[in-house]
N, C-alpha and C positions, 0 to 999 in steps of 0.2 A: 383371851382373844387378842390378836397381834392387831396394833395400830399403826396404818401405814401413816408417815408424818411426810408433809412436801417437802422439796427443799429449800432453804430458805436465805436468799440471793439478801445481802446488806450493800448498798451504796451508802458511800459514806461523800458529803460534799453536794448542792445543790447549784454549783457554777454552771456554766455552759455543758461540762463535760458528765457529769451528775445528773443532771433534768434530760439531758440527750440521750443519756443512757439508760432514763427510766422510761421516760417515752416510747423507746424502742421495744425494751424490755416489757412494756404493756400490752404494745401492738401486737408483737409476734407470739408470744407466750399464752398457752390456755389456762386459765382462772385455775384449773388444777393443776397444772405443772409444777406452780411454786410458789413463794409466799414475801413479796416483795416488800423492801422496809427502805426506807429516805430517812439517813440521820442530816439535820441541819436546823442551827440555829433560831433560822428566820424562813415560815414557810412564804419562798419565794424567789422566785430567779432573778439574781440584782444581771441589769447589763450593764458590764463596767465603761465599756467606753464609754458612755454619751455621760458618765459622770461631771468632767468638765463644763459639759451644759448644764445640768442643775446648779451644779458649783455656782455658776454665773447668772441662775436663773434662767436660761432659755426653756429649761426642761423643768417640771413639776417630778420632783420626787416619786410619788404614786405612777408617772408615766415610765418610768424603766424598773421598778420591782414589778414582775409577773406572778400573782399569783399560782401558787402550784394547788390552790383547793375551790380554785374557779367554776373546774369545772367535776360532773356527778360521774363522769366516764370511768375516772384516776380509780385504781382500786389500791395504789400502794402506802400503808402502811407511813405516816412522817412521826418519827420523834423527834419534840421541839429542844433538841439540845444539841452540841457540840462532843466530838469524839476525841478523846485525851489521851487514849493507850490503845492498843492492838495487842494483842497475845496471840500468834501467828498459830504457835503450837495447840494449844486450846479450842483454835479459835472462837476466840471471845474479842468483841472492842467495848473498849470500857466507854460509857459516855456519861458525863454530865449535863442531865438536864434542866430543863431553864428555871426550876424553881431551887437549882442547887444538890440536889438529890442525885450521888451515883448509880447508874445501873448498868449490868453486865447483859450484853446482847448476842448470843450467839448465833451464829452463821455457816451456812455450807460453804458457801459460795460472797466474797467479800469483792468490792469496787471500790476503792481509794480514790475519789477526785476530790480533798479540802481545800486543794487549790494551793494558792499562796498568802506568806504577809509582805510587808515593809521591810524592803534592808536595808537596815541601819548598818552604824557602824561605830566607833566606842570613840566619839567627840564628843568633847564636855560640852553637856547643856540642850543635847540634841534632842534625846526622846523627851525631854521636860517639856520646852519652847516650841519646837514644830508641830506643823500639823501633818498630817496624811492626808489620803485622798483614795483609800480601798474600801468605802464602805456608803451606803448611803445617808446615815450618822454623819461620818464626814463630811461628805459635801452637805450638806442640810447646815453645818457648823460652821464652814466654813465662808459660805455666801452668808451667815447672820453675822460672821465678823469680820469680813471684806467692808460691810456697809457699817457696821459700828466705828468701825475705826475711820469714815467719813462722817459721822454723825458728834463722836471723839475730838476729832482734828477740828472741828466746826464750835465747836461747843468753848476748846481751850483756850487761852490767854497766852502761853508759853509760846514764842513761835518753835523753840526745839523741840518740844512735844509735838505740835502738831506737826514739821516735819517727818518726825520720825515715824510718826501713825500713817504718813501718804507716803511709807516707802513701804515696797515689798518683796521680797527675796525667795524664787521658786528655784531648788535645785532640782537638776534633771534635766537635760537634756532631749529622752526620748518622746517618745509617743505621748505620755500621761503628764509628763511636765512641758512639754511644746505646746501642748493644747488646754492645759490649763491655764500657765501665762496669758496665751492669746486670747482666750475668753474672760477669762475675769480681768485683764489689761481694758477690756473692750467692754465690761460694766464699771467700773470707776471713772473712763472717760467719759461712759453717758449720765453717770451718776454724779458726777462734780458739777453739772451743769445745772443741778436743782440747788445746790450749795453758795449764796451768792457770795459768802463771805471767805470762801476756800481760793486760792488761785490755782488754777490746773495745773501749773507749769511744778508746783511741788510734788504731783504725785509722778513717780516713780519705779518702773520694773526693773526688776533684775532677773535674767534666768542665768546662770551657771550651769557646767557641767565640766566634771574633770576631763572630759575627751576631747581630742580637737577638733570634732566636726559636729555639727547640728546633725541630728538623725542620721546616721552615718547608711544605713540600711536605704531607705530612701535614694540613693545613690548622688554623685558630685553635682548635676543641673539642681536638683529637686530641694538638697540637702539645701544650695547656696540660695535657692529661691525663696525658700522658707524662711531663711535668717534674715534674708533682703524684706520680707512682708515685714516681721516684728521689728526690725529697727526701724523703717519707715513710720511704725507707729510708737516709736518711742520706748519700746523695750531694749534695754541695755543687754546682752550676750556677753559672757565671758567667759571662755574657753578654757581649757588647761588648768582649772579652777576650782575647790570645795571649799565646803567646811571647816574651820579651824577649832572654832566655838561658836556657842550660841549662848545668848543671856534673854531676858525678858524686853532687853531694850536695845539691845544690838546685835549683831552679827556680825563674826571676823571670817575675813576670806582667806584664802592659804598664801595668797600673794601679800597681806599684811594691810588691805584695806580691812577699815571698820566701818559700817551701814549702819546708822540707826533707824532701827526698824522695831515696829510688834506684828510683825509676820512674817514668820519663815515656812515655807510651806516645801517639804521633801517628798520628792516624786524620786528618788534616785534607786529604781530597780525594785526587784523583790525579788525572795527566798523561799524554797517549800515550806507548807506549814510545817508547825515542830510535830504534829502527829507524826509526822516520819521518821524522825526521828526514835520514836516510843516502839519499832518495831524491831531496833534493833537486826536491819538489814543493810545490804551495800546500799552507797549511794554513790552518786555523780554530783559534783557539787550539790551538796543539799540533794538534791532528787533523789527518787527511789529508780537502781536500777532494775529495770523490766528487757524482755526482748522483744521483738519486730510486734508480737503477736499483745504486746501489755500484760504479760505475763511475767510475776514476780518466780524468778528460777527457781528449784527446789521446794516450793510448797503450792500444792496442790489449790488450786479455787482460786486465788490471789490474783486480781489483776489491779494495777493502776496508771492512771490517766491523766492529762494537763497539766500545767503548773507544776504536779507535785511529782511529775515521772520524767524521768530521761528516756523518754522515745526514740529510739532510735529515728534518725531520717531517710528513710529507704532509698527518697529521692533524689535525697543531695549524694550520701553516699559518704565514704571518707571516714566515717566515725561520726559522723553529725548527729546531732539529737535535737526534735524539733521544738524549736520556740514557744514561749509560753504567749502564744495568741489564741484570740477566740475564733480564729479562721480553723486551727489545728484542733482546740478544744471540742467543739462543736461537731467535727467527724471522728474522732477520736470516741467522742461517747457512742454516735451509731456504733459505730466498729465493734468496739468493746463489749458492746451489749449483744453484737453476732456471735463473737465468741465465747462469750458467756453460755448463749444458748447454743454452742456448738456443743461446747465440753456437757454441757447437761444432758445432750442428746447424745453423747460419744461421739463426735464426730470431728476432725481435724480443725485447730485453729490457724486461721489466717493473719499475713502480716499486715500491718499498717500502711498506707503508701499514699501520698498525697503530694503535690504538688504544689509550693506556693502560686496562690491564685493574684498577689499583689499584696498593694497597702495602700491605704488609706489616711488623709492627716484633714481634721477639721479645724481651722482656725480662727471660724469665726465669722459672721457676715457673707461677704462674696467672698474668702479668702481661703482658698485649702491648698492642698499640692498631691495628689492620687499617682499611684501605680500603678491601676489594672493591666494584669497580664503584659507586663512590660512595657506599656503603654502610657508615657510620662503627659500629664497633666497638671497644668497650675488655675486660679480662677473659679471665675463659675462653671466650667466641664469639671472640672477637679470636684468642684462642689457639688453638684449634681451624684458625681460619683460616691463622693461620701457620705451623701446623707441616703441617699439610694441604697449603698450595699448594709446600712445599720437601720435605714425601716424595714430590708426585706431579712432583714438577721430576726428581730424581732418577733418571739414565737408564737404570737395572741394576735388575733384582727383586732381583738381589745386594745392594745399596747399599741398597734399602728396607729390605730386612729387617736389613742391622747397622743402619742407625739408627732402625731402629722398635726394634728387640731395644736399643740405646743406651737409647734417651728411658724404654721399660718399664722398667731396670736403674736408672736412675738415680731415676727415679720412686717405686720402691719399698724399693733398697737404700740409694741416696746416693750419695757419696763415697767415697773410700777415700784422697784428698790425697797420693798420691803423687807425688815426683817424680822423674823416671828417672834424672837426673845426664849423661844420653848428652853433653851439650855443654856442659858446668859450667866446662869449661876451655876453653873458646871463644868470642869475643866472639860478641856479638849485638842488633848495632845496626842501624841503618839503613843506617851505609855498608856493614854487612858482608854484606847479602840482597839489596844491588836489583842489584847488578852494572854500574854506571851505566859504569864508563870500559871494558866492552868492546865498544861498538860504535864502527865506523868515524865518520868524517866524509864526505860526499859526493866531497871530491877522491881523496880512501884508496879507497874504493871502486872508482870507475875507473881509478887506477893498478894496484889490486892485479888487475882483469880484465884490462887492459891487458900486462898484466907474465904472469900465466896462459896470456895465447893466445899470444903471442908464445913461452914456454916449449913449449907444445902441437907449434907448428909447426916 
């Protein structure tokens, strides 16, 4: 008797562009059409931007992971682990799961959104000593040793030691290091004032960025506004500017100043995951090229999305390919998942097309500077807008109300500077969150499928 089997749709990636596309993919699709699987690490949708706020405390960890097994609706299928290989031809993606254990997952139908890591870049000292800021590990680590290093500096006898622990060194420029500076600049200043034995006047920001403009994107009012808010509050800016080295106890700038510091915290860009790499296809810097439609050329089922794809920009036009935002990510999984269930039904795929809708920059307290729809704002309208367009991004009425109930609490009561100690005995750098050497190489790949079917048979 013949078994009919459904087809069987793999996303891979639980970012913006992954949970959108399974969402979708739930809604439209009948319980028989096909057989829906989430590979991702951590079941749960992290929202990167408002990371900054937890960094700094405004936000509760728990208020920006969503969970994805909340609710009894979901019918899709999560494995708790991380996807290392792709075997296009097979298709097979190889994944390791979270108790260490490889498994080969076959698929009709494959979606690629693992997003992005950290890019680095081969300066001595770098991935030892910094920190990141892509994960919520991160910031959870990072607000424990923002305030250690005031509890450190308090405690010392040394004044060069405690100097050195109230300076601190954010590279990055854009979106994720503008807003991290500005918020955690803005809990040390409230944080030194329970310290009576600290003088304020030692602690210290530094943001760099090798470009010459502060968020260049942002446009020349918006960009100059921004940089005018954080020197105002005492953040030093330095332009035309990186990394040399890093040590445990200082940092050298390319211009031949030396900081001493115990915290360097690198916001400076990020790279597609190396899964894309493991597939041994084109890419665009790092990215997977796809066309209008997210469709990887030449092989049948394939589509990939966010971060990890060069999407063309229908809109802009020119060759452009769109930004790795959560504006773009977020319609990018609808879409994706239309197409998906076009090709399963046979029926033509459509292009991508979208318009930038704006941007958004939070900097803290009353202080942000917004785009909407070209629409330049600094202030409190700025800030209205920004926290506005990331509670209505926010996929859960759960998730609104802890971080509307966050923003009230913080608004009204403050701080409380605690810090939990949970990873005090645990590094936490850069080599130690991005997990870079566990994915395959394209030949590992096909050996290790290679080697499975043969076992099978």
């Amino acid at each position: 008797m013949d078994t009919v089997t459904r087809p069987r749709i793999l996303v891979v990636g639980a970012g913006f562009a992954g949970v959108e596309c399974v969402r979708r993919l739930e809604r439209r699709l009948a319980p028989n059409e096909a057989d829906l699987t989430l590979v991702t690490p951590f079941s749960y949708q992290l929202y990167m931007p408002l990371l900054p706020q937890v960094a700094s405390g405004v936000l509760t960890p728990q208020s920006v992971a969503l969970s994805l097994r909340r609710s009894e609706r979901y019918r899709t299928r999560i494995i708790p682990g991380g996807a290392i290989g792709v075997d296009l031809r097979s298709k097979v993606c190889v994944i390791r799961i979270i108790n260490g254990e490889i498994v080969d997952e076959p698929y009709d139908y494959i979606v690629l959104a693992p997003g992005s890591v950290t890019r680095t870049f081969d300066i001595p000292g770098l991935t030892d000593h910094a920190f990141g800021l892509k994960s919520l590990a991160e910031a959870a680590y990072l607000r424990d040793h923002v305030i250690s290093q005031l509890d450190l500096a308090d405690a010392s006898h040394d004044p060069a030691e405690r100097a050195s622990r109230l300076q601190f060194v954010v590279v990055g420029g854009g979106y994720a290091g503008t807003e991290t500076a500005a918020c955690l600049q803005r809990l040390t200043h409230a944080a030194v004032k329970r310290y009576p034995r600290l003088d304020p006047g030692l602690i210290k920001w530094h943001l760099i960025d090798i470009a010459p403009k502060l968020m260049p994107e942002l446009g020349e009012k918006l960009g100059r506004s921004a940089h005018e808010i954080l020197n105002r509050r005492g953040i030093e800016i330095s332009l035309g500017v990186s990394i040399e080295k890093a040590s445990a106890e200082e940092v050298t700038f390319t211009d031949g100043r030396v900081v001493p510091t115990r915290t360097l915290i690198w916001t400076a860009g990020v790279v597609a995951s190396p899964l894309i790499a493991t597939l041994d296809a084109e890419t665009v810097r790092g990215r997977l090229a796809v066309n209008a439609a997210m469709c990887l050329p030449g092989h049948d089922g394939v589509f990939a999305l966010g971060d990890a794809a060069a999407v063309p920009d229908v809109a802009k036009g020119d060759g452009a390919v769109c930004p790795p935002t959560a504006q773009h990510a977020l319609r990018q999984g609808r879409h994706v998942a239309e197409n998906v269930i076009a090709t399963l039904r046979g029926r033509r795929t459509r292009p991508y097309v979208h318009k930038d809708l704006g941007l958004v920059v939070d900097l803290g307290g009353t202080d942000a500077v917004s785009r909407p729809l070209g629409f330049e704002l600094h202030g409190l309208p700025a800030q209205a807008v920004a926290r506005g367009y990331h509670w209505s991004a926010l996929r859960t009425n759960v998730a609104k109300t802890r971080v509307m109930t966050d923003w009230l609490l913080n608004a009204i009561a403050g701080d409380d500077f605690v810090r939990t100690g949970f990873q005090a005995h645990r590094p936490g750098n850069l080599r130690d969150f991005e997990y870079l050497d566990a994915y395959l190489t394209p030949e590992q790949v096909r050996a290790h499928v290679e080697e499975a079917g043969r076992a099978a048979r």
